[in-house]
C-alpha positions in Angstrom: 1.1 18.2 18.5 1.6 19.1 15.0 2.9 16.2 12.9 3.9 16.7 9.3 3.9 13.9 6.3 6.5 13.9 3.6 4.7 11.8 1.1 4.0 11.1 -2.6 1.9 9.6 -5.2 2.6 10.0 -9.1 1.7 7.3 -12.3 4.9 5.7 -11.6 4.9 5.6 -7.7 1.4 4.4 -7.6 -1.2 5.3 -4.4 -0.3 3.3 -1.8 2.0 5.5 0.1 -0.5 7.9 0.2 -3.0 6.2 1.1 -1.3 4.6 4.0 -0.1 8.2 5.5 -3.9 9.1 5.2 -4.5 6.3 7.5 -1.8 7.3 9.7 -3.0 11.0 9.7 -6.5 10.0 10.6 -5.1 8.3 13.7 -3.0 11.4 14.8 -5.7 13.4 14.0 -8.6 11.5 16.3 -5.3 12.0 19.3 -5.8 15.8 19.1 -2.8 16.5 16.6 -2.4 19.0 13.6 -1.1 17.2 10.5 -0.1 18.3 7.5 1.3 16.7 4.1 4.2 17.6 2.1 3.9 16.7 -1.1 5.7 16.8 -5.1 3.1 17.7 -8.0 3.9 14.8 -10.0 1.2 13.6 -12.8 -1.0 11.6 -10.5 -0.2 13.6 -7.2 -3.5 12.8 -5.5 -2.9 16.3 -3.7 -7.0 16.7 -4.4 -7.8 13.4 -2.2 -6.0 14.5 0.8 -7.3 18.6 0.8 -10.6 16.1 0.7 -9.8 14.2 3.7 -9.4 17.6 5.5 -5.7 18.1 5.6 -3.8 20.8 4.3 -1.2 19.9 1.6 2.3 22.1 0.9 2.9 21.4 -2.7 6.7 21.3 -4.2 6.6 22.2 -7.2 7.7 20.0 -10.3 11.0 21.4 -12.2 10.5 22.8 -15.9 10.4 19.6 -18.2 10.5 16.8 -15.1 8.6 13.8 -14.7 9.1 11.1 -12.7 10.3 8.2 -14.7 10.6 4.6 -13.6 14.8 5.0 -11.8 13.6 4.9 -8.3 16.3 7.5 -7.3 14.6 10.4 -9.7 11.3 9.7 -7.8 11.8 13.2 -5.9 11.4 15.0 -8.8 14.5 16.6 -7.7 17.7 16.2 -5.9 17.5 14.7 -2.2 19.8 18.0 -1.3 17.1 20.2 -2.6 13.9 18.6 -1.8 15.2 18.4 2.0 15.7 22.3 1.8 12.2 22.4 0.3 10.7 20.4 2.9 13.0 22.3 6.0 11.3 25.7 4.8 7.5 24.8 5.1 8.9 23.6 8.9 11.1 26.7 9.9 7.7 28.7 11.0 6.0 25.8 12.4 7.2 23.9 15.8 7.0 20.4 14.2 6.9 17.3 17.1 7.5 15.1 14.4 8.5 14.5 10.4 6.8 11.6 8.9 8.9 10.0 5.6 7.1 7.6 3.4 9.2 7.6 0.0 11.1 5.7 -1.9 13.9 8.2 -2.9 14.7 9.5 1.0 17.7 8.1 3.1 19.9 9.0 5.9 21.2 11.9 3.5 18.3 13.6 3.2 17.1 13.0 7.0 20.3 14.1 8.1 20.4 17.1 5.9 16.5 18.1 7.9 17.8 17.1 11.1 20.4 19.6 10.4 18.0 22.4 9.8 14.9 21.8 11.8 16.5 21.0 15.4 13.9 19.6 18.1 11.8 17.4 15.8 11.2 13.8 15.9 11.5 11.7 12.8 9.6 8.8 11.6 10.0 6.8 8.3 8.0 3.8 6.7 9.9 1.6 4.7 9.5 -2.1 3.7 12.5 -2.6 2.1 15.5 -2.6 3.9 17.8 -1.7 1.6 19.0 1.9 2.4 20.1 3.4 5.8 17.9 5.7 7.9 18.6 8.5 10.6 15.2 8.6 12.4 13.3 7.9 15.9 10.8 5.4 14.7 10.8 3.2 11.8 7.6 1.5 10.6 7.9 -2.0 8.4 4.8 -3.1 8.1 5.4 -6.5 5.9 6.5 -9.9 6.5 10.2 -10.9 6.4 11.6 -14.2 7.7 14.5 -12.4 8.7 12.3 -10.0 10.9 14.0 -7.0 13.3 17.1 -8.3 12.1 17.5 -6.9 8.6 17.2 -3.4 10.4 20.3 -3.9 12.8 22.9 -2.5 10.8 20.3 -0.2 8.5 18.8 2.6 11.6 20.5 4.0 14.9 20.7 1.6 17.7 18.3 3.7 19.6 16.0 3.8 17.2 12.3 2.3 18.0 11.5 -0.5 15.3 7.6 -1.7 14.6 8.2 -4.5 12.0 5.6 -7.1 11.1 1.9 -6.9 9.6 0.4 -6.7 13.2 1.6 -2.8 12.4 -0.1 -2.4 8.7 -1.8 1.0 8.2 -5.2 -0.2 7.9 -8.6 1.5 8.2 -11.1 1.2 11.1 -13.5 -0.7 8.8 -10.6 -3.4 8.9 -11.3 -4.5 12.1 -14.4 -4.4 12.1 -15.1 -6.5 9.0 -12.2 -8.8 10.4 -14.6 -9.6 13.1 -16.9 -10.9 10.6 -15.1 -12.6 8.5 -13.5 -15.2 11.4 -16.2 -18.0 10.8 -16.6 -17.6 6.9 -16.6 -21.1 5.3 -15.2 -21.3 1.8 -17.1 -24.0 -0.3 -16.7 -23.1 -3.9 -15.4 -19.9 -5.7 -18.4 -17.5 -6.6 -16.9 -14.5 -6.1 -13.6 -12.9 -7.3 -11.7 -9.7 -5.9 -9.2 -7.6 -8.5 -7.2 -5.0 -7.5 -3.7 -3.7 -8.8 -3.4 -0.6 -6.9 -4.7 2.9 -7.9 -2.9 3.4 -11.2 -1.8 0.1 -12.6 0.0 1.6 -15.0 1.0 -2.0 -17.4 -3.1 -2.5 -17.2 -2.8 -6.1 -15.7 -6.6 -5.5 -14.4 -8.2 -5.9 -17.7 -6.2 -8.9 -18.7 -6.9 -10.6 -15.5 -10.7 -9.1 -15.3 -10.5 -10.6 -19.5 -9.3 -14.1 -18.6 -12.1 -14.5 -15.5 -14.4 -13.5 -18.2 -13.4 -16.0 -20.4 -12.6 -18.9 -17.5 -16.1 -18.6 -15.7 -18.3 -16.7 -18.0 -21.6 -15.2 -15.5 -21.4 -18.3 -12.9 -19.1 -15.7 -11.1 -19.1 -12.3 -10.0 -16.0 -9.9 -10.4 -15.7 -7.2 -8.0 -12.8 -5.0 -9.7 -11.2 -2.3 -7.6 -10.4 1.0 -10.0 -8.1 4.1 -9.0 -9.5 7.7 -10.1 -6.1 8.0 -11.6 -5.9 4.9 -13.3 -4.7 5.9 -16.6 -6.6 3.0 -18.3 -10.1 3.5 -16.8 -12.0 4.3 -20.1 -11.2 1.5 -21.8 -11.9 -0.9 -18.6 -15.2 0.8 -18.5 -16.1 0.6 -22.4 -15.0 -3.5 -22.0 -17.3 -4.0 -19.0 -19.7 -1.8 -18.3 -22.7 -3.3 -19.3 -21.2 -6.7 -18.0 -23.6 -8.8 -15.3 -20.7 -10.6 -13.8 -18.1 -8.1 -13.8 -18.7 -5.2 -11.2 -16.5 -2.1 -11.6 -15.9 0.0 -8.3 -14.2 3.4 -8.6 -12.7 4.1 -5.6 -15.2 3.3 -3.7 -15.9 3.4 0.2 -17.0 0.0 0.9 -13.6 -1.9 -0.3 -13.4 -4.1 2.8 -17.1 -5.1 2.0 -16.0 -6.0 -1.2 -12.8 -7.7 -0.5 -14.9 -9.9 2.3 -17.1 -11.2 0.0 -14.7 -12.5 -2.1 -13.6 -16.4 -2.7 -10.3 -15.7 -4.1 -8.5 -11.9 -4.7 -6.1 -11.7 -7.8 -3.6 -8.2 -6.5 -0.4 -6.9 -6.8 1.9 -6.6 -4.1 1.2 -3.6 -1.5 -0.5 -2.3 1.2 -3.8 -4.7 -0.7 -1.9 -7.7 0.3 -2.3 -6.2 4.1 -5.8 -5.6 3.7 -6.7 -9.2 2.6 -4.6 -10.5 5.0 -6.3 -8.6 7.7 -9.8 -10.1 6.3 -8.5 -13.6 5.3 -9.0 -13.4 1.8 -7.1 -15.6 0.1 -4.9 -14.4 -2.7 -2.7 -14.5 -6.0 -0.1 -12.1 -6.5 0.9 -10.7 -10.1 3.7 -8.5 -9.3 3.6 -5.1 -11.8 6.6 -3.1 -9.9 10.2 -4.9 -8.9 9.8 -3.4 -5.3 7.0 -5.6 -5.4 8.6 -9.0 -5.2 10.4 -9.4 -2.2 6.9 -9.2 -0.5 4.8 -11.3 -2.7 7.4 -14.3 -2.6 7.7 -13.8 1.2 4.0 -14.0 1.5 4.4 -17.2 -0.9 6.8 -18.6 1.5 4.9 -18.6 4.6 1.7 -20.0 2.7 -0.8 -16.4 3.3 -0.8 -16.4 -0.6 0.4 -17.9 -3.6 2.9 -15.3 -5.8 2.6 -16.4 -9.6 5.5 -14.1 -10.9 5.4 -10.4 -12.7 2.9 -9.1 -15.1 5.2 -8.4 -18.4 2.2 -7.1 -20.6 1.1 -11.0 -20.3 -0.1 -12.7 -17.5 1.8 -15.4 -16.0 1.2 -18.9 -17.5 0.4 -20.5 -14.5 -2.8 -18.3 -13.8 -5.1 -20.2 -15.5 -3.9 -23.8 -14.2 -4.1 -22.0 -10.4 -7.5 -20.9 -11.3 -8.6 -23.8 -12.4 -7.3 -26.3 -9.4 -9.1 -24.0 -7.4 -12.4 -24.8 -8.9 -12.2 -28.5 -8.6 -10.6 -28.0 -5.2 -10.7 -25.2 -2.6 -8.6 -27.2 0.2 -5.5 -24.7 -0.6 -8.0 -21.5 -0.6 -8.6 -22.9 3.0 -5.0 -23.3 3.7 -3.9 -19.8 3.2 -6.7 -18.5 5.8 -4.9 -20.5 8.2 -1.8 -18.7 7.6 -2.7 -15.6 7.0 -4.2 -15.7 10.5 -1.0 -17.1 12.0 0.7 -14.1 9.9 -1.8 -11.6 11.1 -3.8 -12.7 14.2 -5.4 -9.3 15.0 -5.1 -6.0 13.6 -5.7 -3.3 16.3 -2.5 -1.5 16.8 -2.6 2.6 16.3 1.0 3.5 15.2 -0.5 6.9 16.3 -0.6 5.5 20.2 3.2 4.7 19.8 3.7 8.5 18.4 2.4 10.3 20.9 3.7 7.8 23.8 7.3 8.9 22.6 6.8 13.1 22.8 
């Protein structure tokens, strides 16, 4: 079975997507299939990480004087038209039993325009959003929406297979396993914090978050902060807090579910993080940094797995420091969201890879 991933990761899309397919891959990959990524050379590609993981990677090429900018329909790097064609002529010498999608940018237009020149494939696409049509086989939403299958109805072809919910979240092995661990964890105080704003944060709300901690708890704490390779603000994070005893910096590290287990409280952006914690009932405040961010963080807010505090504008939001400090006289709502979050997420052990293969 050879499975191919269109996928990207650039300053402005962040990590996440990548990082998700990776975990998808892995699974496909452990059930005997050939997989290969597809991906734009945008600043920030991450193309290195995933010829590390052990997969190869067809690189489109960036046009003369492109970037990818913050309009969500120029994340391509190139017209859908053109990037479909792209993507249609790594595929024409390779019998391809499925097309993987995980982008912003792609719609029915461009899976319709690859349907049209690759014949015999199966597509898949990952989307949280709902808010553009599909053409595929399988579609993957992996958050949390009170409105649930239904948002999808008039959005993907009847006959279309639908996985929605965060029982479906691309997670790692070490998920589960540190899930296991974590069920009879007893929150009494907070002595341990957990901040992560994806691989690139490109505003920088880590260091003012990782700045007011500082300045909140002093050493009584210890702050476990999660750094991208790629994050464009890494020197300075490092200069600020190097030589800190309370403040541990991790750069991209292999032990992040260790690290988000032992934490009291995780301050995080929306994303496949929010998943993560979820999975390992971690309770959590979200500082949005993206507008495709929000949605999830004020749905997560609404069924009580974590408490969303509104976007990160270059200053944090003003109720931080009053959240921060109710928790520290009283943990009962820390408490409270492991409750829901297990509700949300009872148990994480479903391979999207086993659906996959189970539809060839």
């Amino acid at each position: 079975m050879k499975v191919f991933i269109r996928v990207d990761a650039s300053i402005d899309i962040g990590t996440g997507h990548v990082m998700r397919c990776l975990v998808l891959a892995d699974q496909l990959r452990a059930r005997g299939a050939i997989v290969y990524f597809i991906c734009r050379a945008h600043v920030g590609h991450m193309i290195d990480s995933i010829v590390a993981a052990g997969y190869q990677v067809f690189a489109l090429p960036m046009q003369v004087g492109g970037s990818c900018n913050l309009d969500v329909d120029s994340f391509l790097g190139e017209s859908f038209h053109e990037d479909a064609l792209s993507t249609a002529g790594f595929l024409r010498d390779e019998t391809a039993c499925w097309v993987v999608v995980d982008h912003h940018s792609i719609d029915w237009r461009w899976e319709s325009l690859l349907k049209q020149e690759i014949s015999g494939m199966k597509l898949m696409v990952i989307d949280g959003y709902a808010n553009r049509s599909h053409v595929c086989d399988l579609l993957l939403d992996q958050t949390y929406s009170p409105e649930g299958l239904a948002r999808w109805s008039k959005l993907v072809p009847s006959e279309c297979r639908i996985l929605a919910g965060p029982e479906y979240a691309l997670l790692r092995p070490e998920f589960s396993v540190i899930q296991k661990i974590t069920e009879d964890k007893k929150i009494k105080k907070m002595e341990r914090f957990f901040v992560s704003f994806g691989g690139i944060d490109k505003p920088n709300a880590t260091l003012a978050v990782v700045d007011m901690l500082s300045k909140l708890f002093g050493s009584t704490v210890v702050i476990d902060v999660l750094l991208g390779k790629e994050n464009p603000h890494i020197a300075k994070i490092k200069h600020r807090y190097t030589d800190s005893a309370s403040v541990k910096l991790h750069v991209q590290p292999d032990n992040v579910a260790v690290l988000m287990e032992q934490a009291d409280l995780a301050i995080t952006a929306g994303g496949t993080t929010v998943w993560e914690l979820c999975a390992l009932r971690v309770p959590m405040l979200i500082i949005s940094i993206a507008d495709n961010q929000v949605d999830l963080a004020k749905n997560m807010d609404l069924c009580g797995g974590a408490v969303y505090l509104g976007a990160f504008t270059g200053k944090l939001p003003g109720s931080l420091r009053s959240r921060l400090e109710g928790f520290r006289q009283d943990v009962g709502e820390l408490k409270a969201m492991r409750k829901s979050q297990e509700k949300l997420m009872p148990n994480h052990k479903i391979s999207i890879g086993d659906y996959m293969v189970g539809m060839l």
